[in-house]
Residue frames as a rotation matrix with the C-alpha (Angstrom) as fourth column:
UNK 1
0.323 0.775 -0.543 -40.97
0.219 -0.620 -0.754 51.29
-0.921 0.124 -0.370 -7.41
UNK 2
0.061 -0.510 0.858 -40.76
0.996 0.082 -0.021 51.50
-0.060 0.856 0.513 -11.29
UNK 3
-0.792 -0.523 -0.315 -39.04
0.351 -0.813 0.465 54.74
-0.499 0.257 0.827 -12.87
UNK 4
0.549 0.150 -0.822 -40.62
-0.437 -0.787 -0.436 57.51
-0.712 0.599 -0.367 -15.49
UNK 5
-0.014 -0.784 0.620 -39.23
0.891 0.271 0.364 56.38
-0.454 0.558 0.695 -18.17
UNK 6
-0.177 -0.195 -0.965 -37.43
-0.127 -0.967 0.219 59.68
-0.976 0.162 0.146 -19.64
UNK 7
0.915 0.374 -0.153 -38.17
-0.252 0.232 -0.940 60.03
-0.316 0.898 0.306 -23.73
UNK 8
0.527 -0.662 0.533 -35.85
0.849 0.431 -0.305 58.03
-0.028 0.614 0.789 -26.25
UNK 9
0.293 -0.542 0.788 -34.67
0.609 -0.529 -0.590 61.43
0.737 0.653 0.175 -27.35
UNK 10
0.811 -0.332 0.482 -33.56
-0.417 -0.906 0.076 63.09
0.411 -0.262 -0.873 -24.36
UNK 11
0.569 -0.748 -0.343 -30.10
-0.536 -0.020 -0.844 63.54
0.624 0.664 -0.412 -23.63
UNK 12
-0.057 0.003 0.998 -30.07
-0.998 0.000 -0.057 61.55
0.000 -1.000 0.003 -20.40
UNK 13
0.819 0.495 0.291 -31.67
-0.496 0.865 -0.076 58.66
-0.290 -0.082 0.954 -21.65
UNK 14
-0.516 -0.826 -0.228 -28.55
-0.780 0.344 0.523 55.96
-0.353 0.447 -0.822 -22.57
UNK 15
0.279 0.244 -0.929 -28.98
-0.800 0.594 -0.084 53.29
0.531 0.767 0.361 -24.94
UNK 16
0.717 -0.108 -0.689 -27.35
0.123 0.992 -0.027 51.20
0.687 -0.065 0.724 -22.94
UNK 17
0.436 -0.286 0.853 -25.63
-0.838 -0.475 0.270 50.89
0.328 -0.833 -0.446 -19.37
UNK 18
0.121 -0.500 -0.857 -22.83
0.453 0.796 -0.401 48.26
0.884 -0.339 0.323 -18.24
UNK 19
0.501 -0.386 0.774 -22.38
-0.824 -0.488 0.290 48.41
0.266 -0.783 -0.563 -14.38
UNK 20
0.587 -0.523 0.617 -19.89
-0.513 0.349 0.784 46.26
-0.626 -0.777 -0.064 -12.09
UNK 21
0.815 -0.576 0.065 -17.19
0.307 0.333 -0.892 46.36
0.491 0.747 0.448 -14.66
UNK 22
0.210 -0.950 -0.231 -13.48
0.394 -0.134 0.909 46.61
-0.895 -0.282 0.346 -13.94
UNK 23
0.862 0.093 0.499 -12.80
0.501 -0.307 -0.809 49.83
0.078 0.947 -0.311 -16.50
UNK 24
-0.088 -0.989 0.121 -9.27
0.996 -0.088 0.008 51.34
0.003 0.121 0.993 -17.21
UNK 25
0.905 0.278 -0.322 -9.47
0.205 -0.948 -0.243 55.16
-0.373 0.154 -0.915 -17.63
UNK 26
0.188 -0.962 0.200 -5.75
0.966 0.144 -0.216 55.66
0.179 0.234 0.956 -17.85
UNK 27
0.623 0.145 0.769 -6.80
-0.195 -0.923 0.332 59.01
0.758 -0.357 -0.546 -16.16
UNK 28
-0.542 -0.822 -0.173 -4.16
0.089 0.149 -0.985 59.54
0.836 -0.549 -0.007 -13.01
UNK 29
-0.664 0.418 0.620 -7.05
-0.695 -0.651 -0.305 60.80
0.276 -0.634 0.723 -10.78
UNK 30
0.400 0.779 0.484 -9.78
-0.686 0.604 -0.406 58.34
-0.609 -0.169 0.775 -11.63
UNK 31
-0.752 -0.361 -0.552 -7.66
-0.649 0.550 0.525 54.88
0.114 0.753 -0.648 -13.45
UNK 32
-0.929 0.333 -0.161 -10.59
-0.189 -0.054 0.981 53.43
0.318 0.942 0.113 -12.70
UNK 33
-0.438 0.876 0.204 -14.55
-0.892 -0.451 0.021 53.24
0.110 -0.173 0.979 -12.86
UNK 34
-0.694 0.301 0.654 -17.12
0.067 0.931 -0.358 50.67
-0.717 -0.205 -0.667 -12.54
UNK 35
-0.285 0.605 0.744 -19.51
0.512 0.752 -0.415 52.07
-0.810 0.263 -0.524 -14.88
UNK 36
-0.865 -0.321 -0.386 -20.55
0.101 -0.864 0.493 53.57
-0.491 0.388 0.780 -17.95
UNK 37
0.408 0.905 -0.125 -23.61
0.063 -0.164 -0.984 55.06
-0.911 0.393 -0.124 -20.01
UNK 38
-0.630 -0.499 0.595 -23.65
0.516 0.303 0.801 54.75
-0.580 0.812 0.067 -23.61
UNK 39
0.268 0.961 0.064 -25.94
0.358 -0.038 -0.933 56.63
-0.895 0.273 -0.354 -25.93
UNK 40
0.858 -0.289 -0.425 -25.82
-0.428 0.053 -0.902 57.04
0.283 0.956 -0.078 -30.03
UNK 41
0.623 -0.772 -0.125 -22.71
0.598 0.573 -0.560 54.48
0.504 0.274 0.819 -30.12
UNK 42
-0.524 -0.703 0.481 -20.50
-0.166 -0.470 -0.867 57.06
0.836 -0.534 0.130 -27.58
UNK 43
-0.058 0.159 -0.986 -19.89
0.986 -0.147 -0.082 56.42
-0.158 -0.976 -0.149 -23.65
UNK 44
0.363 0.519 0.774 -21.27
0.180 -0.854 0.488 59.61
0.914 -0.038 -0.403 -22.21
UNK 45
0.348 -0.135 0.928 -20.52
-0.915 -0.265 0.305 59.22
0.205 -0.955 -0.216 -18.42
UNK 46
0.004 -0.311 -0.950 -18.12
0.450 0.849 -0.276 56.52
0.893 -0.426 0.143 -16.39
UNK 47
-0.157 0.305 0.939 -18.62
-0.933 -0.358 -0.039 56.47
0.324 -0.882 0.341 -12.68
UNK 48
-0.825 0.181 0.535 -19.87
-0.374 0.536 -0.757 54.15
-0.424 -0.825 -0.375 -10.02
UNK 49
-0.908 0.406 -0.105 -22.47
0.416 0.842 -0.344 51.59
-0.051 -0.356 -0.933 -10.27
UNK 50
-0.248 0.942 -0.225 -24.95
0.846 0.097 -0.525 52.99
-0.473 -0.320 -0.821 -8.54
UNK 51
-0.616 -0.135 -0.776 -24.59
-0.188 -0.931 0.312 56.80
-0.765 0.338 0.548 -10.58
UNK 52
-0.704 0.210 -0.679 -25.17
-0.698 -0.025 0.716 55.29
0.133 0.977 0.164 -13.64
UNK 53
-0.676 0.727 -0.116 -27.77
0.734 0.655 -0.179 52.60
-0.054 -0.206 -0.977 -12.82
UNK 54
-0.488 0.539 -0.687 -29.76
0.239 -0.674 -0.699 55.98
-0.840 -0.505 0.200 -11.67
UNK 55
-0.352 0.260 -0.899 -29.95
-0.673 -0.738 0.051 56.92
-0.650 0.623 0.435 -15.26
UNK 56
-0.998 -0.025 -0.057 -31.20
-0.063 0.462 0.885 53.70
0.004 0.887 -0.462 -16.91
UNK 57
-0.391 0.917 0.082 -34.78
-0.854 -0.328 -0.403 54.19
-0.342 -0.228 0.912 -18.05
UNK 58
0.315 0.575 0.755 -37.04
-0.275 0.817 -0.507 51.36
-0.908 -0.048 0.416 -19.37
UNK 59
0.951 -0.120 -0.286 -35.82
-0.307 -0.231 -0.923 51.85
0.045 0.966 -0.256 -23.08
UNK 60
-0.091 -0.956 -0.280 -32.06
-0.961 0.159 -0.228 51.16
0.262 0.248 -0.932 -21.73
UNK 61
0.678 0.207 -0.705 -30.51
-0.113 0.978 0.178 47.76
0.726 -0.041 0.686 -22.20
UNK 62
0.554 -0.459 0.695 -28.54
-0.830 -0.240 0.504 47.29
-0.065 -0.856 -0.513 -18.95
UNK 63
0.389 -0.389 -0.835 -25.68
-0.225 0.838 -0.496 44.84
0.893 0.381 0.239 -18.72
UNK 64
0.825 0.032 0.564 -24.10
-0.512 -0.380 0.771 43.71
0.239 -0.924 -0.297 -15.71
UNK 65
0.421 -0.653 -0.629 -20.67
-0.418 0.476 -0.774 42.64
0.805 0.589 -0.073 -16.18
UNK 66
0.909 -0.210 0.360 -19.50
-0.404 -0.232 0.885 42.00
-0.102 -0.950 -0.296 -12.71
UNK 67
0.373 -0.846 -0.382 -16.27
-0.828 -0.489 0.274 43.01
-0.418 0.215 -0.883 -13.19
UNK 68
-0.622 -0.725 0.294 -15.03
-0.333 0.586 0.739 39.99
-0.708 0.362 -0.606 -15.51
UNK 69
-0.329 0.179 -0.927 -15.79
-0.891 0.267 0.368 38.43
0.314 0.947 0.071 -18.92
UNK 70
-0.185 0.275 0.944 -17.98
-0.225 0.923 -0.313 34.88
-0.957 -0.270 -0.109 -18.19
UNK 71
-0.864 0.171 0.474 -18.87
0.354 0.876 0.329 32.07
-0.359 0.452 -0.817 -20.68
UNK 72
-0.012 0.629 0.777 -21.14
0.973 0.188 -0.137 32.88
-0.232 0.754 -0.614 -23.47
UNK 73
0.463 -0.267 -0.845 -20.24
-0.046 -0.959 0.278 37.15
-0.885 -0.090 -0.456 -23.20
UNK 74
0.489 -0.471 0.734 -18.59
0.795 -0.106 -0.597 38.58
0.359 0.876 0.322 -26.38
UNK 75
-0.056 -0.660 -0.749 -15.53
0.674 -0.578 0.459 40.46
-0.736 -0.480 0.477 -26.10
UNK 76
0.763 0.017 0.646 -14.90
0.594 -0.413 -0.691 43.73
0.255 0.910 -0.325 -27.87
UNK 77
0.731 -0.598 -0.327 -11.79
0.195 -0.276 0.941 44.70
-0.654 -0.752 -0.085 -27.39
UNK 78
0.805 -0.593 0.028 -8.20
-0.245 -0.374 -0.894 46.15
0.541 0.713 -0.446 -28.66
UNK 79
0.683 -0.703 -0.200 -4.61
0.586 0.362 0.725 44.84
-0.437 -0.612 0.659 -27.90
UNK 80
0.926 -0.367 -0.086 -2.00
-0.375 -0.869 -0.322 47.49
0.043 0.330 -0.943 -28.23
UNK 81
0.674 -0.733 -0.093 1.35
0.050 0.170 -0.984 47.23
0.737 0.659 0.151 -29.27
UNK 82
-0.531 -0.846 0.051 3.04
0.250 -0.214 -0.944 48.17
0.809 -0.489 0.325 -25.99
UNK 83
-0.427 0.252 -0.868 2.05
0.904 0.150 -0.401 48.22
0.029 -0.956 -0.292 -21.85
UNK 84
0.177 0.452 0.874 -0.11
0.126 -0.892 0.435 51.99
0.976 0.034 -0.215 -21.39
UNK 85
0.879 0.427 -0.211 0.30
0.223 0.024 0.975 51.37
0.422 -0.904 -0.074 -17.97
UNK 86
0.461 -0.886 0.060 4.26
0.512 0.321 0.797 51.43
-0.725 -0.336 0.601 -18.17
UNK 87
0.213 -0.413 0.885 5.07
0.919 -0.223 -0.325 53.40
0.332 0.883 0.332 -21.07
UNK 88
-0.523 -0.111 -0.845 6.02
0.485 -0.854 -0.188 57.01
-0.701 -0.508 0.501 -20.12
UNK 89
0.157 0.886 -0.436 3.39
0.273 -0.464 -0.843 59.65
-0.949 0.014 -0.315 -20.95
UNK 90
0.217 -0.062 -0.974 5.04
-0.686 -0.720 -0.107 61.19
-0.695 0.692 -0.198 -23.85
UNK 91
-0.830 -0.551 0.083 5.12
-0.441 0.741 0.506 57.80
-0.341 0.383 -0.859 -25.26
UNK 92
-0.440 0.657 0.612 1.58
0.047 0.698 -0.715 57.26
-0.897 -0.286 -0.338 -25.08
UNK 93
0.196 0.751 -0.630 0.70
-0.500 -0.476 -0.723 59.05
-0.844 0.457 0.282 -28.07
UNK 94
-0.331 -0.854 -0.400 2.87
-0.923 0.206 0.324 56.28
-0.194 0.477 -0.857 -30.01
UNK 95
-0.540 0.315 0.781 0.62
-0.669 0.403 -0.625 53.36
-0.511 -0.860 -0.007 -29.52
UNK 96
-0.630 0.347 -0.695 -0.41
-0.767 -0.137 0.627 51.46
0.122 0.928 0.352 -32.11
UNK 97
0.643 0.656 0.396 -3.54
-0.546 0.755 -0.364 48.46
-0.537 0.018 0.843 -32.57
UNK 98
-0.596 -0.803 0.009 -1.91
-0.695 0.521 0.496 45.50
-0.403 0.289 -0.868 -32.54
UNK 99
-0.751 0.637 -0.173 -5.73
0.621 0.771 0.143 43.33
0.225 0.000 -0.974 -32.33
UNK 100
-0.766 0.635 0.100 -8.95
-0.563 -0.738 0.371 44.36
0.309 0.228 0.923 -32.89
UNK 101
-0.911 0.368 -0.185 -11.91
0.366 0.930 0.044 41.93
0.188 -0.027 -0.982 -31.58
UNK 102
-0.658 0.728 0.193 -15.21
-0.742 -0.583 -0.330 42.82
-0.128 -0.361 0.924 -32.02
UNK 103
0.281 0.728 -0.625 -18.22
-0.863 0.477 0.168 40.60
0.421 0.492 0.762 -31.59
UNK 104
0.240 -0.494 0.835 -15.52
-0.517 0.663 0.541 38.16
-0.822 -0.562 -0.096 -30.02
UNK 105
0.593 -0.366 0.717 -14.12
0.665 0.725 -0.180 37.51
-0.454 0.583 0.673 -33.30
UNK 106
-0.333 -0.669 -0.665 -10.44
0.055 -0.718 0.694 39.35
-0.941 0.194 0.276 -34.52
């Protein structure tokens, strides 16, 4: 059954929704999500799948990454200087971009 589609301009509506990803948080509670909502060029909400799926309207582009980079995908990504996952906390704020890739090109 199609949605309502909610207007462009309310604050609900994302530009754009990636679900069945494999996301980091580096939160201790939640390290990590499966999905996220994007609107004006800022995630808004990470969560489950099905959460954020709820909120794409006809206007969002929807991506489905299941959880891994495939063959013909652009990467946009940062490589950091040192392990976040291993670094003690009071270290994290030390971190520098080592690699930038956007587009899949550095």
């Amino acid at each position: 059954m199609p949605r309502a589609a909610l207007p462009q301009d309310h604050p609900l509506a994302p530009d754009l929704v990636v679900l069945n990803a494999d996301i980091r948080t580096l939160h201790p509670r939640n390290p990590r999500m499966q999905a996220l909502a994007v609107r004006d060029g800022r995630i808004f909400l990470l969560g489950d799948s099905a959460t954020v799926r709820k909120l794409a309207m006809k206007q969002t582009r929807v991506i489905d990454a299941k959880g891994m980079l495939a063959p013909g995908m652009l990467a946009d990504f940062v490589m950091l200087d040192r392990n976040l996952f291993t670094v003690p906390p009071d270290e994290l704020q030390h971190a520098r971009v080592a690699l930038t890739v956007m587009d899949g090109r550095v």
